[in-house]
N, C-alpha and C positions, 0 to 999 in steps of 0.2 A: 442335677444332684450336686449336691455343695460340696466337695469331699478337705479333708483337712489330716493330716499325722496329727494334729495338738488338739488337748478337750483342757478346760479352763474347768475346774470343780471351784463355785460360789455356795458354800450353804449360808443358809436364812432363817432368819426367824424373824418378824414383824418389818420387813423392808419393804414395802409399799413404796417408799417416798423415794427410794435408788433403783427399785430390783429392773424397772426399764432402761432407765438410763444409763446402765451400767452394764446391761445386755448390748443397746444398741453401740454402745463408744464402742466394745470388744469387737461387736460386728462389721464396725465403721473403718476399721482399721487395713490396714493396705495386707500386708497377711493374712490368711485365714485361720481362723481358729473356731473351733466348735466350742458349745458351754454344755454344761450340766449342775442344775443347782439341786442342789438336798436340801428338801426346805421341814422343816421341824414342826410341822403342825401348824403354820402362823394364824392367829386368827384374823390378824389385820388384813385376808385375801392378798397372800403377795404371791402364793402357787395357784390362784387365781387370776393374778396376772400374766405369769408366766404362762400360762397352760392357753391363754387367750392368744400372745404372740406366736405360740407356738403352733396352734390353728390358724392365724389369719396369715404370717409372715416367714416364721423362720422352721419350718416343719421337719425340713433336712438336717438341723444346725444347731436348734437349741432342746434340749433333756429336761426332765424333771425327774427327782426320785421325792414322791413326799413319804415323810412319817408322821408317827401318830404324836409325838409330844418332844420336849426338851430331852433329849437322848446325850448332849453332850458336841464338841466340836472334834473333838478325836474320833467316835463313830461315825458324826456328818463323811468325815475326809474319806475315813477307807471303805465305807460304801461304795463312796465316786473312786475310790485307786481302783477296786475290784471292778464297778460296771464298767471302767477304764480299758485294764485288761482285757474282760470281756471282749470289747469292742473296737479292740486289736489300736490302740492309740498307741504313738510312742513317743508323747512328750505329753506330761503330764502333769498339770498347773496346782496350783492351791491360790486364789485371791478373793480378798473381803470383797461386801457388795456396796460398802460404802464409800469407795472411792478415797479410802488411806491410800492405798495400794492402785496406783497410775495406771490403766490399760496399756497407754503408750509406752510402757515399758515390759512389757508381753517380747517382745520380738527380741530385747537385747535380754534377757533370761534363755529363752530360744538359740541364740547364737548361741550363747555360752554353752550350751548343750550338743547343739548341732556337731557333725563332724567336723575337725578345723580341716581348714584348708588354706590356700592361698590366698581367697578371698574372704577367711574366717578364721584368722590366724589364734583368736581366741578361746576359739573353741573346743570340743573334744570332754568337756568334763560332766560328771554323772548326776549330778545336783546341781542347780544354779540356786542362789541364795539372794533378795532383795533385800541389802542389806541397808541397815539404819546407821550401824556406826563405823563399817569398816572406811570411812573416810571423812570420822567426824562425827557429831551428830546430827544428823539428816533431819529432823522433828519438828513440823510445822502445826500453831496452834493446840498443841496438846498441852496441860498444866503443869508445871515443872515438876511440883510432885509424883506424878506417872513420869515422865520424863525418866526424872532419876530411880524412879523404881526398876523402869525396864531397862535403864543403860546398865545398873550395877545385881540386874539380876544375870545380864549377860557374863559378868565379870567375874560375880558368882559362880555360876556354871564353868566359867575356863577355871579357876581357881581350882574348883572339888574336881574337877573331872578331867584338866586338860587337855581338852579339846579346845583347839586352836579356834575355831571360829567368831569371831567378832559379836554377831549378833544372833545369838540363841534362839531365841525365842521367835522369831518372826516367821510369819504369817504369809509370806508372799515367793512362792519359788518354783520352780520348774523340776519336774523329775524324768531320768529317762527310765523307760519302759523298763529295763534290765534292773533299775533299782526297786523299784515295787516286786518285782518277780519273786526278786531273791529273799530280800526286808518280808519276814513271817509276821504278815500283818495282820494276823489273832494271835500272837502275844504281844504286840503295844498294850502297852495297863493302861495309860493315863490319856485320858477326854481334855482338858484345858492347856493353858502354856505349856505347861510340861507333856504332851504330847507332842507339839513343835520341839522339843530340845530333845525327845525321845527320839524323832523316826530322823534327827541330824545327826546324832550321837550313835545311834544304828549302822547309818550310813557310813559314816566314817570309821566303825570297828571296822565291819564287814571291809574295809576298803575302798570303797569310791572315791574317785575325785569330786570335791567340792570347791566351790567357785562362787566368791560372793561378791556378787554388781551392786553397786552402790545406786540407791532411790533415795528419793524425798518422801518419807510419810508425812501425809497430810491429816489430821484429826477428822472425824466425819463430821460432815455440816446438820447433816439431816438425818430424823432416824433416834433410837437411844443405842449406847452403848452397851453389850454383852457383860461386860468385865466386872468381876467382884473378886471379894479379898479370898474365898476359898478357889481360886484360880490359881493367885499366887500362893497359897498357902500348900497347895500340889503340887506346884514346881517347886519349889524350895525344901520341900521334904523327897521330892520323886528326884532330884539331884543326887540326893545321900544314893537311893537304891541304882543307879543308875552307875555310877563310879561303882559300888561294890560287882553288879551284871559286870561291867569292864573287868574287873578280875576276875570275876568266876563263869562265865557266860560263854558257852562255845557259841559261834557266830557263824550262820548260814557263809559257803561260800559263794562268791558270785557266779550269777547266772548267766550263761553264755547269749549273744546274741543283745 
């Protein structure tokens, strides 16, 4: 039996051409980590794939939850926070299936999280965050226009709401167990970007320490891109409601343990 504290939630929708190769790198890896992908109906057979590896090779190790259609990227996540919980994880991931987001950076998200110690002096914090610009812009082969979308959507969000975090919107972070407990995750509103700047901005009322490690996002080679203009037109309005929740909004206290 494979056992693992960490589960990696990948949801999908039409990734045929990653959702292997993106299972095996995570698996490949000198740490253990279990996956679980929310795959959205794909008809290109990519929970067909998955469900294949998960028969011949990785039985202990890799999940599937499928649904019936495009449900949204904020549903996909707290499916997987909740079968999470369930099944008693306590670190708990979010990463694309396209290989923006590095596996080989799974482990220093992990530290960050981990207890610190002597030998993990880093550590100790509630949230780890892969972040794109907290030392720079990190953005390989993406078109400058996304580029600057997403670096001054970030800038955005500190502005209306400040909240200190660097890079808002991203997609790629570590949660520990005690933060999903607490964060009442059937009231997140928002499914697109602005669900990543909802469950940060959460996290950091309620209190948590957050921790953002600097990554290289890489554009995906292979595959089409999710992203459309009513993604951002949700964050950029879910910002507004988001700063007034900050002043009006009593916030769960954290959960012990």
């Amino acid at each position: 039996m494979n056992t693992s504290d960490s589960i990696v939630i990948i949801p999908t929708y039409n990734e045929k051409e990653n959702i292997e190769k993106i299972i095996r790198a995570v698996f490949g890896l000198e740490q253990s980590f279990h996956i679980i992908i929310i795959d959205d109906g794909s008809p290109d057979g990519t929970a067909q794939i998955v469900k294949s590896l998960m028969a011949s090779e990785f039985a202990d190790r890799l999940f599937i939850i499928e649904r019936s259609g495009k449900l949204g990227l904020g549903t996909a996540y707290i499916a997987g926070f909740k079968w999470a919980l369930e099944h008693d994880y306590d670190y708990i991931f979010e990463m694309d299936a396209d290989f923006s987001h590095d596996p080989n950076d799974l482990p220093r998200l992990y530290a960050a999280c981990a207890p610190k110690t002597d030998d993990n002096p880093e550590g100790g914090y509630d949230l780890a965050i892969g972040s794109r610009y907290v030392s720079g812009v990190n953005v390989v082969n993406w078109p400058i226009g996304r580029v600057l979308m997403s670096y001054f959507a970030s800038k955005y969000v500190r502005l209306v709401t400040g909240f200190k975090v660097h890079d808002t919107t991203a997609g790629f972070k570590c949660y520990r167990r005690r933060v999903l407990q607490t964060i009442e995750l059937d009231k997140i509103r928002f499914k697109g970007y602005a669900f990543q700047i909802e469950m940060k901005f959460t996290a950091y009322k309620i209190g948590f320490k957050i921790k953002e490690v600097p990554v290289i996002f890489v554009n995906r080679r292979e595959g089409t891109s999710k992203m459309s203009g009513g993604i951002f037109g949700e964050a950029f309005f879910g910002v507004m409601r988001l700063r007034w929740d900050g002043w009006t909004r009593r916030y769960p206290k954290i959960a012990e343990g």
